[in-house]
C-alpha positions, 0 to 999 in steps of 0.5 A: 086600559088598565096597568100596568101598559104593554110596551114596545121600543122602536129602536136600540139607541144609547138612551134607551138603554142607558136610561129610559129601559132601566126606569121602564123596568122599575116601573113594574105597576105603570108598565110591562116592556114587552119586545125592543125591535131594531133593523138589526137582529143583534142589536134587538137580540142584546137589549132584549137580553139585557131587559128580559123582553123580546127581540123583534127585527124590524119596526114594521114586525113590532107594530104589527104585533097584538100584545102592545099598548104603547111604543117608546120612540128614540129613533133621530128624528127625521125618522119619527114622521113615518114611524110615529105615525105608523105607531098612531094609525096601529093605535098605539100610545106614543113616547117619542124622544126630542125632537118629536118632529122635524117641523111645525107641519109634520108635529101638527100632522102627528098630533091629529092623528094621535087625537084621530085615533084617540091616543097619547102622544108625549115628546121626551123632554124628561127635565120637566119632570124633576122637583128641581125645575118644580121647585125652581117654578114655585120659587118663581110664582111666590115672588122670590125673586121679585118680578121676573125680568129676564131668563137665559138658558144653555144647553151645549157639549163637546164634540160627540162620536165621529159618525153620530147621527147628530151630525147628520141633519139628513136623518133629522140630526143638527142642534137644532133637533137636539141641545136648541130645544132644552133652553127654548123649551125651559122658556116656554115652561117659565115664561109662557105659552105665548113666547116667540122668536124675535131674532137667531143666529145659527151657525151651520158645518160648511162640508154638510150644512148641518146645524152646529151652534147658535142663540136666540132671542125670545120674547113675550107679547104677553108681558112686554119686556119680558124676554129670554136668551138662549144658546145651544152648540155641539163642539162647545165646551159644556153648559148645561144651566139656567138663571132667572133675574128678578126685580129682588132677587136672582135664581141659577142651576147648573145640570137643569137639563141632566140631572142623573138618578144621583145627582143632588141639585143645588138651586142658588137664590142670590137676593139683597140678603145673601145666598142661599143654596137650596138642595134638591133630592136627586132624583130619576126624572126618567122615571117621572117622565114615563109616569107622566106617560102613564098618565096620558094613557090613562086620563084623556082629558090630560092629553090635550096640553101635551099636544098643544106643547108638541106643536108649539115647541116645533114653530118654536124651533122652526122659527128658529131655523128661519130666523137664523143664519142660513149657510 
């Protein structure tokens, strides 16, 4: 396959027009937005417009289509077991947005099949693909701060529209889907591919038992005493930052996880010196997500730790959950 990729959309959410499509469409070398399907013709019909694309009615119609490459995926995801693997067995490279799967069974499922039918799969975290967390990693791995001691991440906002599909855990909402796997999955970035949950608390809505806050503790068997706090909440007052303690030396970042396209990022590292602010140049980490995606298309041989991260980062959550407070 060559560039720029064919791609379709399943879904007309808020993310994908507020920030995912405009970064599709300035990626004109990497990729061609061919057609946006939704349940309902007028949803397809305004995004189509917006983005100068097609409209499609009905997911089903899309994947059935012989002009696609790839499908963008920012359906809830209690959805994506059927939809995502619908997209794999068309052939299909899949972008699905967090959570790619509801559990550790269906995320294995899915990445069988991607590797089955000799595809890519990428779940959507795009904080992973901004200079400020790079940036904050090297740090890390020169020794600025020492030894790495402990690390804690949060992740969490106010209360969101009435009837958000967030709310509903039926559909795969809940926090757990959603803010919880920012700060488990930063963890797992910094600290290792082996960390495991030692211990959850999750408070659950008592009128529809889903997930609304919570923290946990992780823990890495590979460097003993190393360890990672997180929290994460709907109907929290708004946190969205890191801070990684060393034996030197301390390094935190306020917006780690949504550093919009002009948003300048400010690393501070608190040593025995002082502080020092180090400035990040904004950036759309979108854009570099969805190159990232390109990659994977591109280079098989890329593919394989995507899937393990994808796996990984579902027994995370789902230890999570199992650990956690039930309601």
């Amino acid at each position: 396959m060559t560039f720029p990729v064919r791609l379709g959309v399943l879904g007309a959410a808020k993310i994908a027009k507020r920030s995912v499509l405009p970064a599709v469409k300035a990626l004109s070398n990497h990729f061609t937005l061919v057609a946006i399907a939704s349940r309902e013709e007028s949803k397809a019909q305004e995004l189509a417009t917006a983005f100068d694309c097609q409209a499609v009615v009905g997911y089903e119609a899309l994947l059935e289509r012989n002009d696609i490459d790839a499908v963008y995926v920012p359906l809830p995801t209690g959805l994506h077991g059927h939809w995502v693997a619908e997209a794999l067995k068309c052939g299909l490279h899949v972008y699905a947005e967090k959570s790619f799967a509801r559990n550790a069974d269906e995320a294995t499922s899915l990445v069988d099949l991607a590797r089955d039918y000799g595809v890519a799969a990428m779940e959507g975290y795009m904080f992973l693909h901004h200079p400020q967390l790079q940036a904050i990693r090297r740090m890390i791995d020169n020794g600025a701060i020492g030894d790495l001691r402990h690390f804690q991440a949060s992740f969490g906002f106010p209360p969101l529209p009435i009837g958000d599909f967030r709310y509903d855990e039926l559909i795969g909402g809940g926090v757990l889907m959603d803010a919880a796997g920012y700060p488990i999955r930063i963890s797992s970035q910094l600290l290792g591919d082996d960390l495991e949950v030692g211990s959850a608390s999750i408070n659950y809505a008592p009128e529809s038992g889903t997930s609304m806050w919570g923290s946990a503790y992780l823990r890495s068997p590979s460097r003993p005493g190393l360890a990672a706090s997180v929290a994460f909440g709907f109907d929290n007052h708004y946190q969205c930052r890191m801070e990684a303690w060393g034996s030197r030396g301390k390094l935190s970042a306020e917006r780690i996880f949504t550093a919009g396209p002009e948003f300048q990022p400010i690393i501070q590292l608190a040593t025995i010196g002082g502080v020092q602010q180090i400035e990040v140049a904004a950036h759309d980490h979108f854009r570099s997500a969805l190159i990232h995606f390109s990659q994977l298309i591109h280079e098989q041989e890329a593919r394989s730790a995507e899937f393990d991260a994808i796996v990984r980062q579902a027994r995370l959550i789902e230890a999570l959950r199992r650990l956690g407070t039930m309601p």
